[in-house]
C-alpha positions, 0 to 999 in steps of 0.5 A: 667860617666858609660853606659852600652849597650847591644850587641851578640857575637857568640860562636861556632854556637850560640850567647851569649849577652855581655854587653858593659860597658863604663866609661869615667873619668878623667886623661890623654886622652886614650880610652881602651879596654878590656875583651879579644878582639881580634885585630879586636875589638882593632882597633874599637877604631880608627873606633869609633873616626873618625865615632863619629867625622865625624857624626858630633858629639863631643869625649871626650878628657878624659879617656875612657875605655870600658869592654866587659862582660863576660871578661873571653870568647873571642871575635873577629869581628867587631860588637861592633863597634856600641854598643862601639860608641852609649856608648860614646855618652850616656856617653857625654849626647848627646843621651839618654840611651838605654832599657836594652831588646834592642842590638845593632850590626854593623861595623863602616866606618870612615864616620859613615856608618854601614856595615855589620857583621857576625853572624846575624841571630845565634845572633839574635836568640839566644837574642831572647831566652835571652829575647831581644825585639829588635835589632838595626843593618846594613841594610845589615843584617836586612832580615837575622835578621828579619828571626828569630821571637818575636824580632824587627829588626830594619836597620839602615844606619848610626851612625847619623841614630841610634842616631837619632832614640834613641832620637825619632827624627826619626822613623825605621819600623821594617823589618818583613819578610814572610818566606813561601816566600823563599821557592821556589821549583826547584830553580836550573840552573841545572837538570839531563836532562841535562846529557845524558846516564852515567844511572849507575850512575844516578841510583847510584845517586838516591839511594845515595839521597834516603838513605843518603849515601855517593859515590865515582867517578871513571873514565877517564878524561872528562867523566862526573863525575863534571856535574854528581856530580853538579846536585846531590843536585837537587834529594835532598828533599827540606830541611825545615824551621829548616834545612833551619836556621841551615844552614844559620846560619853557612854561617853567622858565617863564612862570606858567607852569600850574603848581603840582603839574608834572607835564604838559601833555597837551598841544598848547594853544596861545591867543594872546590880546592884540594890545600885546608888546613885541617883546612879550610875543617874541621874547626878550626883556632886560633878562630874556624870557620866552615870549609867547611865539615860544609858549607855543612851542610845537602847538598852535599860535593863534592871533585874533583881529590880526590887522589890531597887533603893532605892526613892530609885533607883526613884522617881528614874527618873519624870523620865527616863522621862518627859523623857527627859532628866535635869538635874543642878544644881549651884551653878556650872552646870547639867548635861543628859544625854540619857536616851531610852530603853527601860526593861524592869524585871523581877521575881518577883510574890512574896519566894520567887517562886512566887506563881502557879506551878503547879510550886511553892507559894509560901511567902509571907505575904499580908503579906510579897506586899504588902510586896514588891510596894508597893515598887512605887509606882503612880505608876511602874507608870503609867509602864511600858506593857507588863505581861507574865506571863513562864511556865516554858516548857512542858519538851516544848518544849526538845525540839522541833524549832526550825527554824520559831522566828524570828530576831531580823533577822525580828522586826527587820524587821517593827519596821523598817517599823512604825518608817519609819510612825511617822517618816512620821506624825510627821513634822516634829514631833520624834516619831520612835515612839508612845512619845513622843507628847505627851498633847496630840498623841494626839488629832491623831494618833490616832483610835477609832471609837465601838465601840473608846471603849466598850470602852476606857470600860469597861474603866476604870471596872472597873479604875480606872485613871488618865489616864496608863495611859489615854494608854499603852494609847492609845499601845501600841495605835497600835503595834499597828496599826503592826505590822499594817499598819493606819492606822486603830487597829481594835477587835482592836488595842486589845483586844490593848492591854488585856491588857497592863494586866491583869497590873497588876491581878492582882499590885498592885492599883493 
């Protein structure tokens, strides 16, 4: 007896649909898989034995072998679990066969209840494009489902209830979901209100928002740099419907996704520990996973104590700051995950961290200060556009009254109209912030008068910097103009450019 049934598989960030052929035959007892499954998918075979059984319903005693097809892609995770159980049981006649547009998804527990999987909503989205009508999956799942259109997701708690339902004994309402309803606007515990002096870099902040750029935290221990850096996604635009499903479908993918959570509607904020791997920052594994470079895919990437990371880890983040993208190559297929983000990297300009400070001396040698800060290439630094010196806040300002600091929706609002000027200018050219202008493209878009050359000239011959700090200053300075309601880029704009480069020179000399 043959069935086949339908199910998704994911490849990269997208899903692709398997089919899951079964043929039960004569011969001695066996129960097999095939079709390049990784040990997740072998082990489903004692999973589906013992939820058959104990949903109360009878297991062949003959030779059953299972295919997945395409055999020639691999696959990993436990989603087959229910397409390979509901075969078996077509196969013993005890539940009909199934409609070809409808797929079947879910991770069996011994007891026959369905738990949740990776990867919904990318595979959903993708059956929907392959033709599916309808999905059958864990209830844990349904609302990240029900996100996509044109398809009918239906939950399910159990094997006994997705056979009940094949066979017409019960009916499943499709879960539908308004999604106007999970955009909620300032839904942080956290605003820059909060924070009290440190206006350098606040305003360092908000034109970091406003173009898209990147920036780098230098200062003593305790002097604000993590509470600044946190509230950062808070003067971000809030992100739209199709950045909203880019990203929720690669914290499904990777395992992330909290449980009954349609969207992720929020700009995400990544800090991962400085003991972290380079594969888990940038992605990768035996079967490539977004690392957390794509985790934080249009939010922010925020690295602490920046100098403690591998330097393997640190260099390995050129490529993605630069493509915004990071391709993983394997023998069998090639993997691309998108990676637009914006990078904050902070750290102490010295082992102790006192380097500077007027309340501490700093207990370091100048070979240890070199030592720390050359874990720092100079071809990175080149890469970050903003260099910021982070002070202890004078301790009067904790008692001063805080009602004339601003909000993060007031910052946000001046980042929102600099952002609508971008998307204006660049229209059509798949630039959507200055950050991302090409260097070929600066020259187009961006204009000096002969005065403001001069200055920028000198300023280079002093400090020898190099062509790519050359390209961001240009960059952060149209940013600046933005924000100040200026098209044309004026002296006092790439002035205030400059000073974000000096900070480069003063701790590493590069």
């Amino acid at each position: 007896m043959l069935s086949i049934t339908k199910s998704m598989a994911i490849m990269g960030i997208d899903g692709y649909v398997v089919d899951v052929e079964i043929d039960i035959s004569n011969g001695l007892p066996s129960f097999d898989i095939v079709g390049l499954g990784d040990t997740e998918i072998k082990e489903s075979r004692d999973r589906v034995r013992a939820a058959i059984k104990n949903s109360g319903y009878k297991f062949p005693v003959e030779k059953i072998t299972v295919n997945l097809a395409p055999a020639n892609t691999k696959k990993e995770g436990t989603s087959f679990d229910l397409p390979i159980a509901i075969g078996i049981l077509i196969c013993t006649g005890q539940v009909k066969p199934i409609k070809d547009n409808t797929v079947l998804l879910g991770e069996l527990s011994l007891d026959g209840s369905l738990r949740s999987i990776r990867g919904a909503l990318p595979m959903a989205i993708s059956a929907r494009e392959n033709g599916i009508k309808s999905m059958i999956l864990p209830y844990g799942n349904a609302k990240e489902a029900a996100v996509t259109k044109d398809i009918s997701i239906f939950p399910a708690k159990s094997l006994n209830e997705v056979v009940d339902f094949i066979n017409g004994s019960i009916m499943i309402e499709p879960i539908k979901i308004n999604i106007e309803e999970y955009f909620k606007k300032d839904d942080y515990d956290v605003d820059f209100s909060d924070v009290k002096g440190q206006e350098n870099v606040k305003r360092a902040f908000e034109i970091a928002a406003a173009g898209g750029h990147n920036i780098m935290l230098v200062g003593p221990p305790g002097a604000g740099k993590t509470m600044l850096a946190r509230r950062f996604p808070t003067i971000l635009p809030e992100m739209t419907l199709e950045e909203a499903l880019e990203v929720t479908k690669i914290h499904s993918i990777a395992g992330t996704l909290p449980e009954n959570t349609s969207l992720i509607t929020n700009r995400v904020f990544r800090a991962p520990h400085h003991t972290i791997s380079t594969v888990s920052l940038i992605g990768g594994g035996r079967i490539p996973k977004p690392g957390e470079v794509s985790l934080a895919h249009y939010g922010v990437l925020f690295l602490d104590e920046f100098p403690e990371f591998r330097r393997d880890a640190i260099e390995a983040l050129r490529q993605p700051l630069e493509d915004e993208f990071v391709t993983i190559s394997r023998v069998n297929a090639t993997f691309t995950y998108p990676a637009k983000i914006i990078l904050i990297i902070a750290l102490n300009p010295c082992p102790c961290g006192f380097l500077g400070d007027e309340a501490h001396e700093c207990r370091c040698t100048p070979n240890e200060i070199r030592r720390y800060q050359n874990k720092i290439s100079g071809p990175l630094l080149d890469r970050i556009d903003l260099h910021v010196e982070v002070n202890r806040v004078d301790k009067q300002k904790y008692f001063e009254d805080d009602k004339n600091i601003e909000t993060s929706e007031i910052i946000r609002n001046r980042v929102k109209k600099a952002r609508e000027k971008q998307l204006k200018r660049y229209h059509g050219s798949n630039i959507f912030f200055n950050s991302q202008l090409k260097n070929n493209m600066i020259k187009k878009f961006i204009k000096l008068d002969n005065k403001t050359t001069e200055m920028i000239k000198d300023f280079f011959d002093r400090l020898g910097l190099s062509a790519r700090a050359y390209n961001k200053i240009i960059k952060v300075s149209r940013t600046i103009a933005d924000l100040d309601g200026s098209e044309q880029i004026k002296y006092e704009h790439v002035a205030e450019a400059l000073q974000y480069r000096n900070l480069n020179n003063k701790y590493f000399n590069s």
